[in-house]
C-alpha positions as a Markdown table, in Angstrom:
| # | Residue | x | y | z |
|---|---|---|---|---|
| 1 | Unk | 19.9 | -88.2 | 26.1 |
| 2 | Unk | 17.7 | -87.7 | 23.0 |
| 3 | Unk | 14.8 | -90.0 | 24.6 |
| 4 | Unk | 15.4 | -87.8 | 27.9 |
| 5 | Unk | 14.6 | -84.4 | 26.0 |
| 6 | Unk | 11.5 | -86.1 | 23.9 |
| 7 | Unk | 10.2 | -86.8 | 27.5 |
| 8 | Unk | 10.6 | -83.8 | 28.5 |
| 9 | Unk | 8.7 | -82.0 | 25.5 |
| 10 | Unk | 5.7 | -84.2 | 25.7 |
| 11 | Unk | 5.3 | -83.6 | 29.0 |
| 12 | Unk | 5.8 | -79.7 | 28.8 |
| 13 | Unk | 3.1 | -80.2 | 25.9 |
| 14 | Unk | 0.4 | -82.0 | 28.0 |
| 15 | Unk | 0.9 | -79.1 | 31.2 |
| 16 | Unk | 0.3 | -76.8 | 28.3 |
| 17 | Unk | -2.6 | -77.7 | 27.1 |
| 18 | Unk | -4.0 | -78.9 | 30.7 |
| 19 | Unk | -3.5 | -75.2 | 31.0 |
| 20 | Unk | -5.3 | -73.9 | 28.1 |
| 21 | Unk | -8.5 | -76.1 | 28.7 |
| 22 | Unk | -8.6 | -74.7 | 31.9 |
| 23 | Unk | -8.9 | -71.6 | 31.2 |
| 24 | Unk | -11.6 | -72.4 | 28.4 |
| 25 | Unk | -13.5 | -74.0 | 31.2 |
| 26 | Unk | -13.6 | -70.6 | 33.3 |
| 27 | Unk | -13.9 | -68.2 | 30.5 |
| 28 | Unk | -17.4 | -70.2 | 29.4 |
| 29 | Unk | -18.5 | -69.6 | 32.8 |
| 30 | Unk | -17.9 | -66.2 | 33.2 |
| 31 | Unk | -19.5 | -65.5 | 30.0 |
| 32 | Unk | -23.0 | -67.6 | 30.7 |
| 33 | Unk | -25.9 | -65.1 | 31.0 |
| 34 | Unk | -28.3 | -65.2 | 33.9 |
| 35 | Unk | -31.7 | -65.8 | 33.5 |
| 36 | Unk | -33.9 | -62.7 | 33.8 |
| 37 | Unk | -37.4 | -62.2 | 34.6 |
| 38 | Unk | -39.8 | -59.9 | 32.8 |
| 39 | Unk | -42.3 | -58.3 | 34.2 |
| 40 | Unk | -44.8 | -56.7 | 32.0 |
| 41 | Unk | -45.6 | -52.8 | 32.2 |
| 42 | Unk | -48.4 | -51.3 | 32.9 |
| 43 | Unk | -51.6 | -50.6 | 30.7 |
| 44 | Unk | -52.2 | -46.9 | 29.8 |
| 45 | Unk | -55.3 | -46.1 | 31.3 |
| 46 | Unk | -57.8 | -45.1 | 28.2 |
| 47 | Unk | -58.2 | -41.5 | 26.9 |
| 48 | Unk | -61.6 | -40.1 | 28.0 |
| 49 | Unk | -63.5 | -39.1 | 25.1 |
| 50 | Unk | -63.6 | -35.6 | 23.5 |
| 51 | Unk | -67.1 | -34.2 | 22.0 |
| 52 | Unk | -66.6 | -32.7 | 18.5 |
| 53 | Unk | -66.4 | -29.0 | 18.4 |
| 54 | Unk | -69.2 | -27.6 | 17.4 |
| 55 | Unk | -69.5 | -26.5 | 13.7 |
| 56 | Unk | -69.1 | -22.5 | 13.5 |
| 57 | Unk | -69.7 | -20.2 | 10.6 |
| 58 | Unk | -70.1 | -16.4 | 10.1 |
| 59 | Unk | -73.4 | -15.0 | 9.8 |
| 60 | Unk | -75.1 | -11.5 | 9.3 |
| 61 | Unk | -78.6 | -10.5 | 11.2 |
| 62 | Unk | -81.1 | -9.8 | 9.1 |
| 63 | Unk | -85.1 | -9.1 | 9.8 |
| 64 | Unk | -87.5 | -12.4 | 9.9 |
| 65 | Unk | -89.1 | -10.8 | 6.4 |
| 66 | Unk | -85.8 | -10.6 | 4.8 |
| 67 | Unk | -84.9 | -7.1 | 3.5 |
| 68 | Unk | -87.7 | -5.5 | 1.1 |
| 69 | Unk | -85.9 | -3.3 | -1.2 |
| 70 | Unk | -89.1 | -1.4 | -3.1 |
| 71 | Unk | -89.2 | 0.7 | -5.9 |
| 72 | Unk | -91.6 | 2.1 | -8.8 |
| 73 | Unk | -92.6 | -0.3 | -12.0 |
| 74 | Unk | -92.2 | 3.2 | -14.1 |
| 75 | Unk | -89.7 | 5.4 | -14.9 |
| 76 | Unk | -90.3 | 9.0 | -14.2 |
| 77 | Unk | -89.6 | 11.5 | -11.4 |
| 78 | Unk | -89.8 | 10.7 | -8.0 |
| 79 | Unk | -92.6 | 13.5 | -6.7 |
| 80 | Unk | -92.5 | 12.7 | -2.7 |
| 81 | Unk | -90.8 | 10.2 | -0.1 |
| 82 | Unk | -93.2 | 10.3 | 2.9 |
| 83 | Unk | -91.1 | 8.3 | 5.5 |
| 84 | Unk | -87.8 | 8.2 | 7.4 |
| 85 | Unk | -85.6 | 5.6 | 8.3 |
| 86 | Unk | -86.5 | 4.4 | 11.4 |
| 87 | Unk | -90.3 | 5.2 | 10.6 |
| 88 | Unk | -92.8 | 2.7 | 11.6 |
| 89 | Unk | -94.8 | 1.4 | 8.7 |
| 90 | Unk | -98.1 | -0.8 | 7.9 |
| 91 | Unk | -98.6 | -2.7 | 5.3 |
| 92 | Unk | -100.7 | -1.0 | 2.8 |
| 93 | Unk | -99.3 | 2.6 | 3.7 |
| 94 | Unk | -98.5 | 4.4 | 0.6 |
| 95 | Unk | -94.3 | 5.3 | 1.0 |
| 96 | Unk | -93.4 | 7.4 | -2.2 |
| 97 | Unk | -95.0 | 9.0 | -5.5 |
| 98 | Unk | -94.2 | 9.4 | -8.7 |
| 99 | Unk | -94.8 | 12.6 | -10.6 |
| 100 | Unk | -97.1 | 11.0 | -13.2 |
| 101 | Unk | -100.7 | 13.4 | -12.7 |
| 102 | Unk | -101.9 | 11.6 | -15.8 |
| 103 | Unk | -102.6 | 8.2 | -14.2 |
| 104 | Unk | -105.4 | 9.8 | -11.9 |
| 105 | Unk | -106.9 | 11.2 | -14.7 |
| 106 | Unk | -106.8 | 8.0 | -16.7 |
| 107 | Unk | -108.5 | 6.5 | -14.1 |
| 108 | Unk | -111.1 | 9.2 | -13.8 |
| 109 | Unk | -111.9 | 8.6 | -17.6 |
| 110 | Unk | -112.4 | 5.0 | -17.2 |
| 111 | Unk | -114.9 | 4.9 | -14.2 |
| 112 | Unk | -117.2 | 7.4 | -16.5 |
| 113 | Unk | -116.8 | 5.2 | -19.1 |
| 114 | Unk | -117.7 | 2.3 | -17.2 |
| 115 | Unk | -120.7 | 4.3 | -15.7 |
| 116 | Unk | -121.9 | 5.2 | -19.4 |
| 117 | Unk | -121.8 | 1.4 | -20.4 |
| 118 | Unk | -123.3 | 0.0 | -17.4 |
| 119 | Unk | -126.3 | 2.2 | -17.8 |
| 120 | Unk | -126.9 | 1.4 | -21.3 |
| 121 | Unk | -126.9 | -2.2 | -20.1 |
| 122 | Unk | -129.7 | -1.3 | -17.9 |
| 123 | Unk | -131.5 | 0.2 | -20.3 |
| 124 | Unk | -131.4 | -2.5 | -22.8 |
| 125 | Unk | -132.0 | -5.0 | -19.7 |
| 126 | Unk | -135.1 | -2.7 | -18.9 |
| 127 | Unk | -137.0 | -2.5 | -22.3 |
| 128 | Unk | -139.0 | 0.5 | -23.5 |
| 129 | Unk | -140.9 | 2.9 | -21.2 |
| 130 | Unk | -144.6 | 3.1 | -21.0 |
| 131 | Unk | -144.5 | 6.3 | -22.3 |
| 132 | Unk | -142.7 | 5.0 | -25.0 |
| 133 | Unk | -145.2 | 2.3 | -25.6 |
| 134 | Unk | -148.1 | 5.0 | -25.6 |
| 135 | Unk | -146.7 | 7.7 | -28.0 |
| 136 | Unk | -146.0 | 4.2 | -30.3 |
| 137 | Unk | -149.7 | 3.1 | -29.7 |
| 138 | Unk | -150.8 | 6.8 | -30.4 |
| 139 | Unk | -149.1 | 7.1 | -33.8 |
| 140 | Unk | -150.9 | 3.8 | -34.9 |
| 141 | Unk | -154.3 | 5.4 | -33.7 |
| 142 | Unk | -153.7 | 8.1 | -35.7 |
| 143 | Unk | -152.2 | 6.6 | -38.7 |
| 144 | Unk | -155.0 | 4.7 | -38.7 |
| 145 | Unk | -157.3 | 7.9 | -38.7 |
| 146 | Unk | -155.4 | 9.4 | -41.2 |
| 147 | Unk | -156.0 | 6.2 | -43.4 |
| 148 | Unk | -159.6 | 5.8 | -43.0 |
| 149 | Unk | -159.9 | 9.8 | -44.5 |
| 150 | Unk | -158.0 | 8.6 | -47.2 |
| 151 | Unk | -160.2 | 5.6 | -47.9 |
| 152 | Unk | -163.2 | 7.5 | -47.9 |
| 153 | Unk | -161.8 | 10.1 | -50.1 |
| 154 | Unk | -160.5 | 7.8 | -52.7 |
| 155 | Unk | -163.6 | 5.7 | -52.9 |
| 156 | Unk | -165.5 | 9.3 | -53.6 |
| 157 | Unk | -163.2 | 10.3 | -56.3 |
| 158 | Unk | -163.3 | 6.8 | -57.8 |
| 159 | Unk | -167.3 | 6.9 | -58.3 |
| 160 | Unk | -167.0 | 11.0 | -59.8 |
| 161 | Unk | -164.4 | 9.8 | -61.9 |
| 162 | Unk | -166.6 | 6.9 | -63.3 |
| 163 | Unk | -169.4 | 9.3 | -63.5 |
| 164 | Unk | -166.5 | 11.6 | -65.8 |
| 165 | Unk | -167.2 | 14.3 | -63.4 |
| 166 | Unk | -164.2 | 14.1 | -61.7 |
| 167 | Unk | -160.3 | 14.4 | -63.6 |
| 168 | Unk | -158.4 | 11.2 | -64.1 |
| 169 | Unk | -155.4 | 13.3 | -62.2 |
| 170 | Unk | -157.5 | 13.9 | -59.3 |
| 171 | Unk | -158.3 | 10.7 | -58.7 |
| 172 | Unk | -154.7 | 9.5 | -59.5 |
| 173 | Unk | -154.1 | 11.9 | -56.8 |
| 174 | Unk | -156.3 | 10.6 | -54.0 |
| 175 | Unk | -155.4 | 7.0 | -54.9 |
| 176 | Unk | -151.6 | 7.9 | -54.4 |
| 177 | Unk | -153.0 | 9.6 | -50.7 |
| 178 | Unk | -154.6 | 6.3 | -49.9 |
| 179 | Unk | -151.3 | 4.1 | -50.2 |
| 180 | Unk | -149.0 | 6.9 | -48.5 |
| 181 | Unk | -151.9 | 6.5 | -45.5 |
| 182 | Unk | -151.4 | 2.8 | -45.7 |
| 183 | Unk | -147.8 | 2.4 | -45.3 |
| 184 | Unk | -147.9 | 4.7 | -42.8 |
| 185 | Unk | -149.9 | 2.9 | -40.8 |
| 186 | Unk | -148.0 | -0.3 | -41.4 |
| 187 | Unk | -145.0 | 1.7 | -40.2 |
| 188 | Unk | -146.6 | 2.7 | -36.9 |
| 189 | Unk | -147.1 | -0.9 | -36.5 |
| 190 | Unk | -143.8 | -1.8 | -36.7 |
| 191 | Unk | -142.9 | 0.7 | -34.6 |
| 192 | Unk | -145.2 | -0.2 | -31.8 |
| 193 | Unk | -144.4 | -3.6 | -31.9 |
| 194 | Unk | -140.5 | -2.8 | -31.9 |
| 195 | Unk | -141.5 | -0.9 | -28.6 |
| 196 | Unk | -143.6 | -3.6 | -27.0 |
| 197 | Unk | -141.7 | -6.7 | -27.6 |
| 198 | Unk | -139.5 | -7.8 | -25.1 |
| 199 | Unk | -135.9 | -6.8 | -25.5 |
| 200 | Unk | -133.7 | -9.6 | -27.8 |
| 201 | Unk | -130.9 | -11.8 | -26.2 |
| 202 | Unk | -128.3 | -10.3 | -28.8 |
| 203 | Unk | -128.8 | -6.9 | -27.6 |
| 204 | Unk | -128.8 | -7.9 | -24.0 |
| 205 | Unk | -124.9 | -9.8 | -24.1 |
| 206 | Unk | -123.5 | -7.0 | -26.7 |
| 207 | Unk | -124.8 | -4.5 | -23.7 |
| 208 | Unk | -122.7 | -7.1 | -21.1 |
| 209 | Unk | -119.8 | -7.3 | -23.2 |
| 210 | Unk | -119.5 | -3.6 | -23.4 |
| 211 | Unk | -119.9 | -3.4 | -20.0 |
| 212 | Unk | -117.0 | -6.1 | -19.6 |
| 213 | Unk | -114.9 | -3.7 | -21.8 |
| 214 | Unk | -115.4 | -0.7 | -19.8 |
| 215 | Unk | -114.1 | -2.3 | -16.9 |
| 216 | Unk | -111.2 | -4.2 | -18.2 |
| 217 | Unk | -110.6 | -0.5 | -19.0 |
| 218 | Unk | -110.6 | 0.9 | -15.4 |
| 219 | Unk | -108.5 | -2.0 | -13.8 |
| 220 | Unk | -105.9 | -1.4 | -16.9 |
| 221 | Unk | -105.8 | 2.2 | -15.6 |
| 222 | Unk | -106.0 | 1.2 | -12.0 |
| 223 | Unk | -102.9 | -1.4 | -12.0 |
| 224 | Unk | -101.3 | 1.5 | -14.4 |
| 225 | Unk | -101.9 | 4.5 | -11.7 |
| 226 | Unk | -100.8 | 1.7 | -8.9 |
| 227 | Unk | -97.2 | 1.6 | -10.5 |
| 228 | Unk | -96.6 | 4.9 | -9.4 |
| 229 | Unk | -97.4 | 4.6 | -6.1 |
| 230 | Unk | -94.9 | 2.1 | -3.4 |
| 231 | Unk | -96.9 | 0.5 | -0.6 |
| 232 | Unk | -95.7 | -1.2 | 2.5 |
| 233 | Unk | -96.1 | -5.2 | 1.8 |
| 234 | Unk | -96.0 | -6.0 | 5.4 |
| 235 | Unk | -95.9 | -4.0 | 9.4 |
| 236 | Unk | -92.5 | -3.1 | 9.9 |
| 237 | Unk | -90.0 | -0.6 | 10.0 |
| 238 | Unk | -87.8 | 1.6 | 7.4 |
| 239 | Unk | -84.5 | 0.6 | 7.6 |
| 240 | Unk | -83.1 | 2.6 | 4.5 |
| 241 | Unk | -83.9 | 5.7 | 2.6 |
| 242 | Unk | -82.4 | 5.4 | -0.4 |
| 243 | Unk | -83.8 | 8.1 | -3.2 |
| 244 | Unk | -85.4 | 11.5 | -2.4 |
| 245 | Unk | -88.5 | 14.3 | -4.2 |
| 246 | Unk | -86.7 | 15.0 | -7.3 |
| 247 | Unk | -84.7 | 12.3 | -8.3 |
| 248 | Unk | -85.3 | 10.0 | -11.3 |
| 249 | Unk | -85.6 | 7.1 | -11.4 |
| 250 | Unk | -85.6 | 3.8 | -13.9 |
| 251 | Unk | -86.5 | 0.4 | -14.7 |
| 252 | Unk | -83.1 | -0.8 | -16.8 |
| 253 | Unk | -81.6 | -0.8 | -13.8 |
| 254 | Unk | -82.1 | -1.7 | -10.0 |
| 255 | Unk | -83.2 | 1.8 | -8.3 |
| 256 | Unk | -84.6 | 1.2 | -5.1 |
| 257 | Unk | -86.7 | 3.9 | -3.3 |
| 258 | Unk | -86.7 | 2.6 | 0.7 |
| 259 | Unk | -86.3 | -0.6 | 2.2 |
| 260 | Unk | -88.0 | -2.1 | 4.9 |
| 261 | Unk | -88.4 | -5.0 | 6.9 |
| 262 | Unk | -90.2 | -6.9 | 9.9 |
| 263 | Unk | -87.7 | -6.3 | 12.7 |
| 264 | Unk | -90.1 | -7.5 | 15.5 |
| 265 | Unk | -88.4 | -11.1 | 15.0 |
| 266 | Unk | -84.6 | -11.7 | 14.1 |
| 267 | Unk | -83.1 | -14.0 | 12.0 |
| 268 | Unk | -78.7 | -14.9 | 11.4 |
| 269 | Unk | -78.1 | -16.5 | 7.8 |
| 270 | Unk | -74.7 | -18.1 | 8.6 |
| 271 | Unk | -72.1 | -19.6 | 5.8 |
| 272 | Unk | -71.9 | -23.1 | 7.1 |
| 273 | Unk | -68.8 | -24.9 | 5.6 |
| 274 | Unk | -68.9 | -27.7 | 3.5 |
| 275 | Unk | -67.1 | -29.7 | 5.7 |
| 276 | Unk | -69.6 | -29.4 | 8.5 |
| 277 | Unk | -73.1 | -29.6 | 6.4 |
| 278 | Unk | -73.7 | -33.0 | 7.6 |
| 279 | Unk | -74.0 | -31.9 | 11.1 |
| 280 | Unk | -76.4 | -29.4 | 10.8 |
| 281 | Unk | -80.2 | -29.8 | 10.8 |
| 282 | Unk | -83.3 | -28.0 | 11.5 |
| 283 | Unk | -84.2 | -27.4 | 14.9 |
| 284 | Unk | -80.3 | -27.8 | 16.4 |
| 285 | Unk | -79.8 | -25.3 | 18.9 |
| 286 | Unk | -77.4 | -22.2 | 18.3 |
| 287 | Unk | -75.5 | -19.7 | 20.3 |
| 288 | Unk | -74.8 | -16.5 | 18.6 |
| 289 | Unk | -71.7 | -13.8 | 19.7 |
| 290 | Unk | -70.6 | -10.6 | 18.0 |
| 291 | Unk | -67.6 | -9.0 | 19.1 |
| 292 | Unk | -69.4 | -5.6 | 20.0 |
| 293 | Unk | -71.3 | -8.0 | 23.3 |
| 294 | Unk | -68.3 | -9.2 | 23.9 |
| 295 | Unk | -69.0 | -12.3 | 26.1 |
| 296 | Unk | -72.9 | -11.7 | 26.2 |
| 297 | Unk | -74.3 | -15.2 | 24.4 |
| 298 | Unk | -78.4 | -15.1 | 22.3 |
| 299 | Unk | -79.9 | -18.4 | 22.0 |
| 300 | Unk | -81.6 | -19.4 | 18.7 |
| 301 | Unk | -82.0 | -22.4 | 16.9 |
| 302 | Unk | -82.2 | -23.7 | 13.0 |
| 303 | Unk | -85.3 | -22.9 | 11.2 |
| 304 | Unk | -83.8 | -23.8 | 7.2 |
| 305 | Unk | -81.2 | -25.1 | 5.8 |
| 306 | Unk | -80.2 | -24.9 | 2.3 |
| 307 | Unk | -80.3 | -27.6 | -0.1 |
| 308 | Unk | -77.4 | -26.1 | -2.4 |
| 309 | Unk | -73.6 | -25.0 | -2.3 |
| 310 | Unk | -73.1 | -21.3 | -3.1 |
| 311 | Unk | -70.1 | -18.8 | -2.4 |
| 312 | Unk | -69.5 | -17.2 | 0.8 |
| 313 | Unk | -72.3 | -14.1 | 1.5 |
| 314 | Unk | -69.7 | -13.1 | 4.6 |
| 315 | Unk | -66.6 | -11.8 | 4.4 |
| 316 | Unk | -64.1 | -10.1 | 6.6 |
| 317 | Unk | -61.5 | -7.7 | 6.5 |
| 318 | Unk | -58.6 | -10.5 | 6.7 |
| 319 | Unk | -56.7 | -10.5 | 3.4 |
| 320 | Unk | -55.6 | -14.3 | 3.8 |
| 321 | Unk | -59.6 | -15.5 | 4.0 |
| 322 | Unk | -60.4 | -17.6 | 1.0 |
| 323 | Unk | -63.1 | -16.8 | -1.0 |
| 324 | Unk | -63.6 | -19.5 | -2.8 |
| 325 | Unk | -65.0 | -22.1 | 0.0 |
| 326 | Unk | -68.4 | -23.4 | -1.1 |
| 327 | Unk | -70.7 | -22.8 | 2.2 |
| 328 | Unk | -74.9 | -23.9 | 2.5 |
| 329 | Unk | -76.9 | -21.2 | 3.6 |
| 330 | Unk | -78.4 | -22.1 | 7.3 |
| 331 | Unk | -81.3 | -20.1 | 8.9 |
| 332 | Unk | -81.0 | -19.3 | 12.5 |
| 333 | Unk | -84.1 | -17.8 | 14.0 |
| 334 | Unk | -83.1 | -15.9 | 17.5 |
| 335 | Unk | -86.1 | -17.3 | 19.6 |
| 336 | Unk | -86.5 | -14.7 | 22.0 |
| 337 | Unk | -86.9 | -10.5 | 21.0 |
| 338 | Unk | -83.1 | -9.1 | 20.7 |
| 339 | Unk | -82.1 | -5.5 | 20.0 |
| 340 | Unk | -79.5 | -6.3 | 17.2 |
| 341 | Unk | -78.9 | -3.9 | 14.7 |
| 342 | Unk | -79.7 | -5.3 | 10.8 |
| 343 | Unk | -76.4 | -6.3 | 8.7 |
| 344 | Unk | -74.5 | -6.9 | 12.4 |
| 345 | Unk | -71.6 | -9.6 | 11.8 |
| 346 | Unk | -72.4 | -12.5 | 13.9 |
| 347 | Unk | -70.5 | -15.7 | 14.7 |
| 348 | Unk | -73.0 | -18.8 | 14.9 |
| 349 | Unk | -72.2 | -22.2 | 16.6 |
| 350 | Unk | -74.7 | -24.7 | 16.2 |
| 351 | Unk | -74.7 | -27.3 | 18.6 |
| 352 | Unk | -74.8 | -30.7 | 17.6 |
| 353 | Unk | -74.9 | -32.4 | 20.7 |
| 354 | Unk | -76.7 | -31.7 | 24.0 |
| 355 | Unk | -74.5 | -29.9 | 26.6 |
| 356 | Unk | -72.0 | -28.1 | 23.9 |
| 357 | Unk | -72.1 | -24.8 | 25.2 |
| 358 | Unk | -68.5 | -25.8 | 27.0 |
| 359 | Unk | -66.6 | -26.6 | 24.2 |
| 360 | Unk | -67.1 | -23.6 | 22.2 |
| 361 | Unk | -63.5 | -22.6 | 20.2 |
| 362 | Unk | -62.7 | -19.3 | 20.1 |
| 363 | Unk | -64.3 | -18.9 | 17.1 |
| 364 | Unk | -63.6 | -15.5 | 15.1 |
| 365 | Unk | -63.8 | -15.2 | 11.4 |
């Protein structure tokens, strides 16, 4: 009975684990992946290139000349203003006085002294006059004359005085008469010959050099009279009037009078950031907008281009601009004839590359 129910446990034992492997066997199965196939994705087609934006900058118009602010090299009281603003001016044309009527007059003294001097050169240069030469020839003649009467008359009074007819005292006398006669005539001599000979080099270059004085005088007085007077340095136009007849005026301070400018050509200096200085040159082309022509574009291009950093000559009104970005002065030149007034804000683009005009930003300072 025991060996029956050993039997029967093994046996139960062996279904049992023929039961278990099986269902190891079907769970491995189950559990076995597939085998997948890949397939690769697509390449993303490449990104078409973008051209750079082209560098902007704020800029003000200004005339080809540059603004001329002129004023007097004296202090004093301003004694007329002859033009307007807007006035039309040449270069040389007198703009403003100063109330300074002693100038003139300095002048006035120095051309007669110049006049004086440069005729006493020409004398000198000239010599005596034959007239001259002949009243100095007569005196010898009659020095001469008046010697020969005095010869006689002392060899007379010699031979009565040896004959002691005739006082020692009047012969002293006639001798005395016949050496006056003498030196007379030596004295005429000198006289002529002073007259006749030609004039000395000494004399001639302190006559020069006087003459050289006298006219150092009148240009001193000239370039004096000159400082109260303002001339036009160029053709162009007035475009500020800034003092009036009355008003003083100084040199310790900057006091200008007018200021003008050539306006027949237009320039835009722009503050080009540092960030963009190494793509700007001379000759790139430019477009130039102002908000006041709304979409209306002028052409120009880039005539000069600093070669320093310096702070920023434009500002706006916006209070979060920064005022301490280092910008390099650029030049535009607006190539053709543009009625833009002086000091108009501009915004300048400078293209870079040839067909830029389409990628402009919406550029506004």
């Amino acid at each position: 009975m025991r060996q029956r129910l050993v039997l029967l446990l093994v046996a139960a034992a062996m279904v049992a684990t023929g039961a278990w492997w099986m269902s190891r066997s079907g769970a491995g199965k189950a559990r076995t992946p597939s085998p997948r196939v890949e397939t690769a994705a697509p390449a993303p087609a490449p990104a078409a290139p973008t051209a750079p934006a082209a560098p902007a900058a704020p800029g003000r118009v200004e005339p080809l000349s540059e603004e001329m602010r002129l004023g007097f090299d004296l202090a004093g009281k301003i004694k007329d203003v002859l033009v307007e603003e807007g006035d039309r001016v040449r270069q040389g044309q007198v703009l403003a006085r100063l109330a300074a009527d002693e100038l003139p007059a300095r002048v006035e003294a120095a051309e007669q002294g110049l006049a004086a001097s440069e005729a006493a050169f020409a004398k000198v240069v000239a010599g005596a006059r034959d007239m001259e030469r002949k009243e100095a020839r007569a005196a010898v003649d009659e020095a001469r004359a008046v010697l020969d009467v005095a010869r006689v008359e002392h060899e007379r009074r010699r031979r009565l005085l040896s004959r002691e007819v005739l006082s020692k005292e009047e012969a002293d006398r006639a001798e005395r008469e016949y050496k006056v006669a003498t030196e007379r005539l030596d004295a005429a001599r000198q006289r002529f010959r002073l007259v006749d000979d030609p004039t000395r080099e000494e004399d001639v270059k302190r006559a020069l050099a006087e003459v050289g004085q006298a006219r150092a005088r009148l240009e001193e007085a000239r370039a004096l009279a000159e400082k109260g007077v303002i001339r036009s340095p160029i053709d162009g136009v007035v475009l500020r009037k800034h003092r009036r007849a009355g008003e003083m005026v100084s040199v310790s301070f900057d006091t200008p009078v007018v200021t003008v400018g050539d306006v027949s050509r237009l320039r835009v200096r722009a503050d080009v950031d540092e960030r963009d200085i190494d793509r700007v040159a001379v000759g790139q082309k430019a477009l130039l907008m102002a908000e006041a022509y709304g979409d209306r574009r002028f052409v120009g291009h880039v005539s000069r281009v600093a070669g320093i950093l310096g702070k920023k000559n434009v500002r706006t009104d916006d209070p979060a601009e920064k005022n301490d970005t280092r910008i390099l002065e650029t030049l535009v030149d607006v190539d053709e004839p543009a009625a833009l007034p002086v000091g108009l804000r501009m915004d300048v683009f400078i293209l870079t590359a040839p067909g830029g005009e389409g990628s402009l930003p919406a550029y506004r300072p």
